[in-house]
N, CA and C of each residue as an Amber inpcrd file, in Angstrom:
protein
   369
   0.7940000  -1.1550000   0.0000000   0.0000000   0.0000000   0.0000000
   0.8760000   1.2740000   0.0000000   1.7080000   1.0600000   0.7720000
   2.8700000   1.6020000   0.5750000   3.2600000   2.2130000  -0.4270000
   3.7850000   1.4100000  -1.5090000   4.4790000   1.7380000  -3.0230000
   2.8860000   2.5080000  -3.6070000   1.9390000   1.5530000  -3.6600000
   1.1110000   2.9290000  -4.0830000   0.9460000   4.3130000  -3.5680000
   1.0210000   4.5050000  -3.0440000   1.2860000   5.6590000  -2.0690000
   2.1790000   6.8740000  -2.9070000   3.3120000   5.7850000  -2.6120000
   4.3820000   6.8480000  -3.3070000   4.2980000   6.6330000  -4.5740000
   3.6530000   5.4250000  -5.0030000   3.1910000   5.6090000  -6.9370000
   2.2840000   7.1590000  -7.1890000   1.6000000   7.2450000  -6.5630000
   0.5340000   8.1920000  -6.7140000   1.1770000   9.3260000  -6.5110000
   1.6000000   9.4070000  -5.2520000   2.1870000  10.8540000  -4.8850000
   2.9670000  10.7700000  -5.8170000   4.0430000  10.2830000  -6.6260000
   4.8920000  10.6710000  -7.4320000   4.4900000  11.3260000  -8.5310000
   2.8770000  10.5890000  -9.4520000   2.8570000  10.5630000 -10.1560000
   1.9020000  12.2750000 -10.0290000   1.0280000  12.2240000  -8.8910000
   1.0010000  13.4770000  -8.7060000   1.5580000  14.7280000  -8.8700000
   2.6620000  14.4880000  -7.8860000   3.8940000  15.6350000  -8.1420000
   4.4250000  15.7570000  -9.7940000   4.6810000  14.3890000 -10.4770000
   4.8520000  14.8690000 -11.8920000   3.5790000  15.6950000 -12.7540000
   2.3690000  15.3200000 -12.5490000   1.1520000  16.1210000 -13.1460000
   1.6010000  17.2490000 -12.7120000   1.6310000  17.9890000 -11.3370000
   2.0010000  19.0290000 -11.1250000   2.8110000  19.9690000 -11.6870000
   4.0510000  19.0620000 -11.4680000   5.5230000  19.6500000 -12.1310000
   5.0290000  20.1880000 -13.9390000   3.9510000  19.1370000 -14.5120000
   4.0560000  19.4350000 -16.1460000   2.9880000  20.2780000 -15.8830000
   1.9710000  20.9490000 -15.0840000   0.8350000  21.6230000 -14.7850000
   1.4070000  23.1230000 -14.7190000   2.6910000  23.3500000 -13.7520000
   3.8970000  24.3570000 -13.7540000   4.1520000  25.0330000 -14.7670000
   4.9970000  23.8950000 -15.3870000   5.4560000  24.1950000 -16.4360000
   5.0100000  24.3380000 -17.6870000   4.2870000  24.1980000 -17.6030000
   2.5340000  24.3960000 -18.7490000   2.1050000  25.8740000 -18.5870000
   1.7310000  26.0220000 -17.3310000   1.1470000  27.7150000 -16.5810000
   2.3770000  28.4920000 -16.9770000   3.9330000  27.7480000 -17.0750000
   4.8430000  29.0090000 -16.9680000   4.6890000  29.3870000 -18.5720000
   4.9520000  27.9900000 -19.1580000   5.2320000  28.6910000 -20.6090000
   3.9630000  29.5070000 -21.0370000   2.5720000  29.0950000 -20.5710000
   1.4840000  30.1630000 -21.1420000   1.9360000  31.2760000 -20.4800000
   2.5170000  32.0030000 -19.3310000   2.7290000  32.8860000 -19.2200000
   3.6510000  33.4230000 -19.3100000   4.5310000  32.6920000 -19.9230000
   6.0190000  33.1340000 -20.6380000   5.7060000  33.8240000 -22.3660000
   4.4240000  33.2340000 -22.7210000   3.9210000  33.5490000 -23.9840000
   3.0960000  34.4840000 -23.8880000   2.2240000  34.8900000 -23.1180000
   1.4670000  35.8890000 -22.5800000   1.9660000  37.2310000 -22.0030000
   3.2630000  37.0880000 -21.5880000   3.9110000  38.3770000 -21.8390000
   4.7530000  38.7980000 -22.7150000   5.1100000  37.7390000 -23.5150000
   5.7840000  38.2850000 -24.6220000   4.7650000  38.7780000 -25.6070000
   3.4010000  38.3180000 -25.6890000   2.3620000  39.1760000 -26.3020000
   2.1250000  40.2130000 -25.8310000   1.6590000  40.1520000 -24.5880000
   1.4940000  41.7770000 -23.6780000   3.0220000  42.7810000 -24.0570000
   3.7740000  42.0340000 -24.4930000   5.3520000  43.0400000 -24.3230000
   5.5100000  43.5760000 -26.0900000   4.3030000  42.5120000 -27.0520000
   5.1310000  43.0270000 -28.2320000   3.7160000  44.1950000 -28.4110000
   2.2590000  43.5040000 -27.7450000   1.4080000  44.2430000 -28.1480000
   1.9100000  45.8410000 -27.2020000   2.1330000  45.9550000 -25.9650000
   2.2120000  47.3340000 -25.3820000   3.5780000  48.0200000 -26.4280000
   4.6570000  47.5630000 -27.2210000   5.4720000  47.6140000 -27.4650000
   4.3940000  48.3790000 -29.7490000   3.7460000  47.4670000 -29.9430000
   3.2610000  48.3210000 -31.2830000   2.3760000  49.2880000 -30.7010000
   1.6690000  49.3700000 -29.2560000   0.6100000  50.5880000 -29.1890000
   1.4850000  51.7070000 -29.3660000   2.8540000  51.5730000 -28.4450000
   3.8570000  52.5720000 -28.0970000   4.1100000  53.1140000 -29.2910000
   4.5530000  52.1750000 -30.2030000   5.4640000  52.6990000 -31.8090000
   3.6160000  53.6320000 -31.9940000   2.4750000  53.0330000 -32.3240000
   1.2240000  53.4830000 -33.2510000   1.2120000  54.6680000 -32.1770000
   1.2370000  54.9910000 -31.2990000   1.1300000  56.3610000 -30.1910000
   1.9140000  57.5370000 -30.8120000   3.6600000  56.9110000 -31.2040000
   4.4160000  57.8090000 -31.4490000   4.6380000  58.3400000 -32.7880000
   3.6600000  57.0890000 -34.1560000   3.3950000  57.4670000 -35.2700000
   2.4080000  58.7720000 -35.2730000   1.1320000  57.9680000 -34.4990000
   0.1780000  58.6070000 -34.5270000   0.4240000  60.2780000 -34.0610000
   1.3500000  60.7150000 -33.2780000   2.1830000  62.1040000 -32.7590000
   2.3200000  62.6430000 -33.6970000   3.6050000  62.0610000 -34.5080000
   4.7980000  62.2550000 -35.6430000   3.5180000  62.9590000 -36.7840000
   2.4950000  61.9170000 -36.8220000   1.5290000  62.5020000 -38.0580000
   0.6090000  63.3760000 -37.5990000   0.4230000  63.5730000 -36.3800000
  -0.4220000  64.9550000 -35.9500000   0.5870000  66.0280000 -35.8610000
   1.7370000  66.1120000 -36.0040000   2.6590000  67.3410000 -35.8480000
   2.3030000  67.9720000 -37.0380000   3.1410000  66.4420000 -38.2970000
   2.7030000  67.0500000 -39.2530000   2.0650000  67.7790000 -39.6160000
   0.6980000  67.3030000 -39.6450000  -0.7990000  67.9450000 -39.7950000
  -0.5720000  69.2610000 -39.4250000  -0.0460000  69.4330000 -38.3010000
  -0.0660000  70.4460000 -37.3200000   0.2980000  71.8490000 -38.2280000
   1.5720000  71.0240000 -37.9810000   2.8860000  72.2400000 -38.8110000
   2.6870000  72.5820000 -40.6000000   1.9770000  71.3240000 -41.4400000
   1.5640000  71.8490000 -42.4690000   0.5610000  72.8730000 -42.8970000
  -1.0550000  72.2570000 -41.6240000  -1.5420000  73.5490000 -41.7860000
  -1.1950000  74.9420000 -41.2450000  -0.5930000  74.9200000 -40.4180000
   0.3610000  76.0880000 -40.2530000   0.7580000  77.2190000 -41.2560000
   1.5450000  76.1180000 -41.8780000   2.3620000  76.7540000 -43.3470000
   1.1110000  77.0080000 -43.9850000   0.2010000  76.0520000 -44.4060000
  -0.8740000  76.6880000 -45.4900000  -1.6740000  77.8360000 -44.4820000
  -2.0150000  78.1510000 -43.5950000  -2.3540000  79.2630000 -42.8370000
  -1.3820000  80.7720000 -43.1490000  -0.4350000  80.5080000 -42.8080000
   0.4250000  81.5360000 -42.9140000   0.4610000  81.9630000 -44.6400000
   0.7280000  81.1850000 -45.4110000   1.1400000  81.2380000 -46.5110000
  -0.6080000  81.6910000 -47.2650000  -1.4500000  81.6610000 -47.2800000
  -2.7070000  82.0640000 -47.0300000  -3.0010000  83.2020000 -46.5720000
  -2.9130000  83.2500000 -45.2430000  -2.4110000  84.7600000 -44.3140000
  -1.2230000  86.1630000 -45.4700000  -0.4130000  85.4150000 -45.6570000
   0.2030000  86.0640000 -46.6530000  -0.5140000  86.8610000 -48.2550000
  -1.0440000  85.7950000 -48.7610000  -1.8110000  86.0920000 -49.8410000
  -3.0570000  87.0160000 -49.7330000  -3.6570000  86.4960000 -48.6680000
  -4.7620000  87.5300000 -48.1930000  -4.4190000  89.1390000 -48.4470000
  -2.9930000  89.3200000 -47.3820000  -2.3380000  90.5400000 -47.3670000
  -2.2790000  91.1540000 -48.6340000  -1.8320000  90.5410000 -49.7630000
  -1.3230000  90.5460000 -50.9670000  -2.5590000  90.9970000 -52.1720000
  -3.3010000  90.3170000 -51.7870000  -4.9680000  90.8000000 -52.3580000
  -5.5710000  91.7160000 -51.8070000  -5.8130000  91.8990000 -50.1560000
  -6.3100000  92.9050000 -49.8130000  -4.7830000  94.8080000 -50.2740000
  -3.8660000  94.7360000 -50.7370000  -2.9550000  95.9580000 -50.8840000
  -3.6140000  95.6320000 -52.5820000  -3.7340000  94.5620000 -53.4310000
  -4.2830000  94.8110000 -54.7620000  -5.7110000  94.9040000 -54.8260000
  -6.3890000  94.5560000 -53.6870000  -7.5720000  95.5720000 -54.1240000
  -7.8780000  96.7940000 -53.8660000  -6.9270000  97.1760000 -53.0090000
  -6.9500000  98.6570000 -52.1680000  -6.3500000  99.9150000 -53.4830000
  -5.2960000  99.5010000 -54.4370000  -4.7100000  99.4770000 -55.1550000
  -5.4980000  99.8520000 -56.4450000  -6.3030000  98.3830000 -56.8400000
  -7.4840000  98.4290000 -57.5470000  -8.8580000  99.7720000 -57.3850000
  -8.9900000  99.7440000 -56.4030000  -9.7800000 100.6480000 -55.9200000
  -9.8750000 101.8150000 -55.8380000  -8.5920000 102.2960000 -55.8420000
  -7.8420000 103.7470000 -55.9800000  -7.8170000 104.0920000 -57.4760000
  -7.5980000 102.9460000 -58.2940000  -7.3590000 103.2820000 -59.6130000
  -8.8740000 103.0690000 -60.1770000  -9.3800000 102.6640000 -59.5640000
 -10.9240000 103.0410000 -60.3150000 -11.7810000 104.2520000 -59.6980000
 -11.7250000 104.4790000 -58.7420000 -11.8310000 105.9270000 -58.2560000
 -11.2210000 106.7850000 -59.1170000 -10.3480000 106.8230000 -59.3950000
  -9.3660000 107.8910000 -60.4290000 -10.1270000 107.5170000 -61.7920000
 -10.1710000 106.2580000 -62.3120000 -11.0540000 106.2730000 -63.6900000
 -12.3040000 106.5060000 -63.5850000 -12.4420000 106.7850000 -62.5760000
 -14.5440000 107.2520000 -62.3510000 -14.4830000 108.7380000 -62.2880000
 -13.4930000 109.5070000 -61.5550000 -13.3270000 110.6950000 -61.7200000
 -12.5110000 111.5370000 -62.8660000 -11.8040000 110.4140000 -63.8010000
 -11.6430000 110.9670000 -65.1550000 -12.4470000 110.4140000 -66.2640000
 -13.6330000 109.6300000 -65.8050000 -14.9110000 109.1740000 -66.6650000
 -15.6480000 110.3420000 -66.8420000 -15.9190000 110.4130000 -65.3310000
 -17.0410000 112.1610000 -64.8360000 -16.5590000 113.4440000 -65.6830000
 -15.4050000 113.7680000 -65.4480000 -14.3370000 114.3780000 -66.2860000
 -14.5720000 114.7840000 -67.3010000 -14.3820000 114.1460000 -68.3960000
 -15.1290000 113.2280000 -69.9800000 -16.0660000 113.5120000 -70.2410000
 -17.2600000 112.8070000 -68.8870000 -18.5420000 113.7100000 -69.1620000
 -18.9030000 114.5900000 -69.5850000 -18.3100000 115.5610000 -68.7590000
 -18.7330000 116.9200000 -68.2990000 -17.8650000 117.4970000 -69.2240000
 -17.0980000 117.0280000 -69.9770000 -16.1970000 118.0410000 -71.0200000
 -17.2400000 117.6170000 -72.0930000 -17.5030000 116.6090000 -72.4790000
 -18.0520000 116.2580000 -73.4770000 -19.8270000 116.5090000 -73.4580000
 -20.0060000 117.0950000 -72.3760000 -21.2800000 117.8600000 -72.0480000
 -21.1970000 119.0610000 -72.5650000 -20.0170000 120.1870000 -72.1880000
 -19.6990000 121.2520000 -72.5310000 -19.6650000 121.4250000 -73.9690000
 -18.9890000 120.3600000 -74.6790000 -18.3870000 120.3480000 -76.1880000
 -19.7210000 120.5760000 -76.8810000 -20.4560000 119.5420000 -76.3790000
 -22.0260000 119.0840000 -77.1580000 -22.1970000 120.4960000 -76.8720000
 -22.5910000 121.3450000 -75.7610000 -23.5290000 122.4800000 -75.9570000
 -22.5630000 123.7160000 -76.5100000 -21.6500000 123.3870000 -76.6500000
 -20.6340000 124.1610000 -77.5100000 -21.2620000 124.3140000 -78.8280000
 -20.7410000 122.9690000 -79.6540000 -21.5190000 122.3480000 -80.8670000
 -22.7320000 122.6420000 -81.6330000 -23.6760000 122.7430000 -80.1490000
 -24.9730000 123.2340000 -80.4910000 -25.2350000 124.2490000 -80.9760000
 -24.6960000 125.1980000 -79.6140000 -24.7480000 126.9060000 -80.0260000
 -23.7200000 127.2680000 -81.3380000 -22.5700000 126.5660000 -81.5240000
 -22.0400000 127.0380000 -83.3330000 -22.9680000 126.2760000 -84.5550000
 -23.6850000 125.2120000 -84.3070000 -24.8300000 125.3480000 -84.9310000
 -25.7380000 125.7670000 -84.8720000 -26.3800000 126.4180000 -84.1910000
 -27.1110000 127.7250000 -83.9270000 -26.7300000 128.6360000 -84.9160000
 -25.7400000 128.9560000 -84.2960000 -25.2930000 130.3910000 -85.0740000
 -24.9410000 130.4490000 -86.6220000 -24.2680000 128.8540000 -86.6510000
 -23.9880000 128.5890000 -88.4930000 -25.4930000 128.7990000 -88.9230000
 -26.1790000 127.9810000 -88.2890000 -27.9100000 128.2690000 -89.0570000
 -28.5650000 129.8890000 -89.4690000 -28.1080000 130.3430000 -87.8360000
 -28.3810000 131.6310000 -88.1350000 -28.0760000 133.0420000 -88.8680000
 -26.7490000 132.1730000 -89.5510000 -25.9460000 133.0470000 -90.4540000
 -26.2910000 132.1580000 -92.1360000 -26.8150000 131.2350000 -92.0500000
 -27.4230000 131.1080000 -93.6890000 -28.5520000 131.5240000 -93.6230000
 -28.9800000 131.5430000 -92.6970000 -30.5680000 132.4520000 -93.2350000
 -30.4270000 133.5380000 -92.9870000 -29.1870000 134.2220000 -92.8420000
 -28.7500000 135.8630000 -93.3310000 -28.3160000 135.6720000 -94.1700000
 -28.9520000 136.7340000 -95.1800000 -28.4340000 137.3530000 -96.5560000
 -26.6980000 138.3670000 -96.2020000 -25.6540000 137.9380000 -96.1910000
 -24.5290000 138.5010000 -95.9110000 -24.4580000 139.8770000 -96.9480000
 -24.8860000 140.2220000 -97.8260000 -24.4920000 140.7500000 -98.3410000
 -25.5200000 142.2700000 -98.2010000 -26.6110000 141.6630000 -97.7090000
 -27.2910000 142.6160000 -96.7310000 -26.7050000 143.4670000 -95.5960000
 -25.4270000 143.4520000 -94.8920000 -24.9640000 144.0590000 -94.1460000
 -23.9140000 144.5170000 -94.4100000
């Protein structure tokens, strides 16, 4: 009864021992997953950074560079604006000369009229 005894208990302790060593290697494998997975969040964290800087710093540049152009359009329309003011006041100009001319025009046709229906030789 004896030898069974220690048959059993032995064979016990070996289930055990491979039960061990079973639990170790799953958790010898279980952190090397936990170590490669915390290990790609880390890298995808520090991509994911790297490409929000980017983002960051490009729209930046297109802001500024934008910002710039704005400047650049608002001095050419200011620019623009001045020079059509000046062609509206040498349009008006024009007008008003060419208002004058016309009633210029008029009155020497007037007067041409009024000198063929004088007999010149009457005076």
């Amino acid at each position: 009864m004896q030898s069974e005894l220690a048959e059993k208990t032995a064979e016990l302790s070996e289930k055990n021992k491979r039960i061990s060593f079973i639990e170790a290697q799953m958790l010898d494998t279980f952190e090397a997953r936990y170590k490669k997975w915390d290990k790609e969040t880390a890298d995808l964290k520090r991509q994911g950074e790297r490409e929000k800087n980017q983002a960051e710093t490009t729209y930046k540049r297109k802001v500024q560079s934008m910002e710039a152009d704005l400047v650049s359009l608002q001095e050419n329309v200011r620019f623009l604006d001045s020079r059509l003011a000046q062609a509206t006041e040498e349009a008006d100009f024009a007008r008003k000369e060419c208002d004058i001319n016309k009633r210029r025009l008029q009155e020497w046709d007037n007067y041409l009229s009024q000198l063929k229906d004088m007999n010149l030789n009457d005076l």
